[in-house]
N, C-alpha and C positions, 0 to 999 in steps of 0.2 A: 608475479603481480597480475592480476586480473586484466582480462584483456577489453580494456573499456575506453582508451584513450582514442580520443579523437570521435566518438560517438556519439550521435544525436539521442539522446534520453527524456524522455517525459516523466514526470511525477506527479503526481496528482497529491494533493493534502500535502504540499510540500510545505507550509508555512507552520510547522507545528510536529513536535512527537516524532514518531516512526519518518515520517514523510522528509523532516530536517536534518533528521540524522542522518537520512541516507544523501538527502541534497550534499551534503558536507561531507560526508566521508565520501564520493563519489569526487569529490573536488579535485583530490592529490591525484586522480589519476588521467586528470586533463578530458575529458569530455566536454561535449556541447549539452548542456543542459537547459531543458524545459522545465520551469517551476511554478505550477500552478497551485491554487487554495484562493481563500474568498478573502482573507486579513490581508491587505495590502501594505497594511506596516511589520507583520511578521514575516511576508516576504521579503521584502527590504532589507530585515534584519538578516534572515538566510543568508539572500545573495552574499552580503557583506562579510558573514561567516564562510563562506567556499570561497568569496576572494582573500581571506584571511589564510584560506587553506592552499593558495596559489594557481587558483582558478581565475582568469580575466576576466573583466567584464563583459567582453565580449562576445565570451560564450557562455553567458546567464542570460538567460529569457523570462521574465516573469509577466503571468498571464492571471489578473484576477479572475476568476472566473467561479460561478456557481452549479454544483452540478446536477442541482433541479431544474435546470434550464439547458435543452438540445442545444438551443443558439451557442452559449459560452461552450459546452461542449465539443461544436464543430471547431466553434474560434481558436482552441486548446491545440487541433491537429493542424487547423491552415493556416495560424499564426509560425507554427511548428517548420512545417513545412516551406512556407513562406521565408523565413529569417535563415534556416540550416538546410533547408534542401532535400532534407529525408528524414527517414527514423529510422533508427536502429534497434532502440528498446521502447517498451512500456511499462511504465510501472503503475498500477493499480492501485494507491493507496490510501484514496480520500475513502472516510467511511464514519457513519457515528451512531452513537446510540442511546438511548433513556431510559432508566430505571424505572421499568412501570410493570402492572401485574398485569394477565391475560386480560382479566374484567375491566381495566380501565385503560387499556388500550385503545386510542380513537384511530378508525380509519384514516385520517389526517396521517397521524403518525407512523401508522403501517405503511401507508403510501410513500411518504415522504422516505421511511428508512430504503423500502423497498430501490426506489428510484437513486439515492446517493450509492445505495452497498451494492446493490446487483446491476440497476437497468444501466447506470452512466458505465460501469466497465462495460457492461457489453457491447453501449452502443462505440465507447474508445475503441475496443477490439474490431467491431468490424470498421470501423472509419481508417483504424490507424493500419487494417491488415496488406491492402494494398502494397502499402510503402515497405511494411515489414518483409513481405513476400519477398517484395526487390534486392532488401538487403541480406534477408535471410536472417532475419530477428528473433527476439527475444522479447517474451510477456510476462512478467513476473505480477499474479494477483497478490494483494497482502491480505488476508483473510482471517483465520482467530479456531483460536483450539475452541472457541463458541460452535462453532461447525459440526463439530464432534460430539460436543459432550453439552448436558440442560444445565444452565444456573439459571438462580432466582431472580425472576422481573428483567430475564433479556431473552424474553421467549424470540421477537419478531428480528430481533439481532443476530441470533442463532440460524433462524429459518435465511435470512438472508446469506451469512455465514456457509452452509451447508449448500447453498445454494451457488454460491460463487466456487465453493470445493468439486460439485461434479462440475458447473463448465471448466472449468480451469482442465479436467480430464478429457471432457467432449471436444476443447476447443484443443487439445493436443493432438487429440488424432486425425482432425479436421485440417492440420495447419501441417503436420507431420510430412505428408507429401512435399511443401513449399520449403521445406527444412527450417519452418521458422515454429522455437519450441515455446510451450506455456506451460510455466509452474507455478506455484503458490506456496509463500510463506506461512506460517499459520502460530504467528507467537500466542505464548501466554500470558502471564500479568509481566508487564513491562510500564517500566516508569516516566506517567508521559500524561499530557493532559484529558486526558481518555475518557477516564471515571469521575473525575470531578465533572466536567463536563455533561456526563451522562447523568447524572444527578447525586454525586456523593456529598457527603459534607467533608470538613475538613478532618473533622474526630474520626468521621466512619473510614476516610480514605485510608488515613492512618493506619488506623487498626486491619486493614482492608489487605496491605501491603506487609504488614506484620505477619500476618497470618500465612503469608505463601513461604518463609521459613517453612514451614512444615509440608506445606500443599506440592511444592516444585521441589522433587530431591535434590538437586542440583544447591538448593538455599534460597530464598527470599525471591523478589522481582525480579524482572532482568533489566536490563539498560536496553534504551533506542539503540545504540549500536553496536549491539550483537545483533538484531533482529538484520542492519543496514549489510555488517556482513553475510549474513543469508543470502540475502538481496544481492549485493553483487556478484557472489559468487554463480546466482541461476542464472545474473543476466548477461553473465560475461564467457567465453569461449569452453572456461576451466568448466564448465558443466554442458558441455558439446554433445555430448549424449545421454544428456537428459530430459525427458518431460513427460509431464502427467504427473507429476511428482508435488507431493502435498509433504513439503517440510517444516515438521512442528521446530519453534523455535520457543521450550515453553519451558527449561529446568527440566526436562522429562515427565512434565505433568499429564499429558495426555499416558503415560505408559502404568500410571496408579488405577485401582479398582474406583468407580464415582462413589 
């Protein structure tokens, strides 16, 4: 069993997708979790799901918080800290994106991606390093086989993507001394409010999902929690010697020719 009990955890984008799944599967193994995202009644419902999972209430934190804003940022690590006393982990996982082409991409929007995908983890990681040092922690970024490889209308998605994959490296070797490690997940098409959000319709999503049958060897999309098992496995002891380590979690799609 993953060695995660009794652990102070942060999540980021935990009201939704990738970010709830792992809030919940993270639950059966008794940690102190921190669960942040901006929908305060999808938090809600998390929390409710980990207490379902036989997780207390007591050791749920939920933290509305927005991550275009430094303030709700800092408040994420010193509400954190404040209620559990330390960190143990980070999880990196609020992030989003819009279907739009290079030409009509507004700095607006560049900015804005820029700031939720890349700048908030970074500024998480040095804010949360301190504590992490202490304990001798664990960073795990959730990041996107986008990183890797070009699709259509997520140029600035990508760039952010690629961009969170080399720190994710720089900040292991950086952190490496303090024996606290940083990896990154890097799923594929996983099924989860992602794409509609980013501008799909409901026909396109469809078909959208249909189509990774062929694209992911492995078959079709993957589930939120395979991607959560990734995750706990970097953030938990059973991966004690590892970091710098970018693992696709995508049906083997990254291993096909583009």
């Amino acid at each position: 069993m993953a060695s995660l009990k009794d652990k102070v955890i942060i999540i980021t984008g935990a009201s939704s997708g990738i970010g709830a799944a792992t809030a919940v599967h993270f639950a059966e193994l008794q940690p102190y979790l921190s669960l942040s995202g901006r929908d305060e009644d999808n938090l809600r419902h998390v929390a409710k799901l980990c207490e379902g999972a036989g997780l207390s209430s007591e050791r749920i934190l939920l933290i509305t918080a927005d991550l275009n804003k430094d303030e709700d940022i800092r408040q994420i690590v010193d509400n954190t800290v404040k209620r559990f006393g330390r960190i143990d982990v980070l999880v990196n996982n609020a992030g989003f994106s819009e279907y739009v082409s290079f030409a009509d991409t507004s700095l607006d929007l560049f900015d804005r991606m820029i700031r939720v995908n890349i700048r908030a983890p970074f500024f998480l990681c040095q804010l949360c390093a301190p504590y992490l040092i202490q304990t001798k922690g664990s960073i795990v970024n959730v990041s996107s086989i986008s990183g890797q490889r070009a699709f259509p209308a997520a140029m600035v998605y990508g760039i952010t993507k690629s961009g969170l994959d080399n720190f994710t490296k720089n900040l292991a070797i950086e952190l490496a001394s303090h024996k606290v490690r940083v990896n990154s997940v890097n799923p594929g098409v996983i099924v989860t409010p992602f794409q509609m959000r980013a501008g799909m319709t409901p026909d396109t999503y469809k078909q959208y999902l249909e189509a990774q049958a062929e694209k992911q060897p492995l078959g079709g999309p993957g589930d939120p929690v395979e991607v959560a098992k990734a995750i706990k496995f970097l953030a938990s002891d059973e991966s004690s010697f590892i970091t710098g380590e970018l693992l696709f979690v995508d049906g083997g799609r990254h291993t096909k020719p583009v």
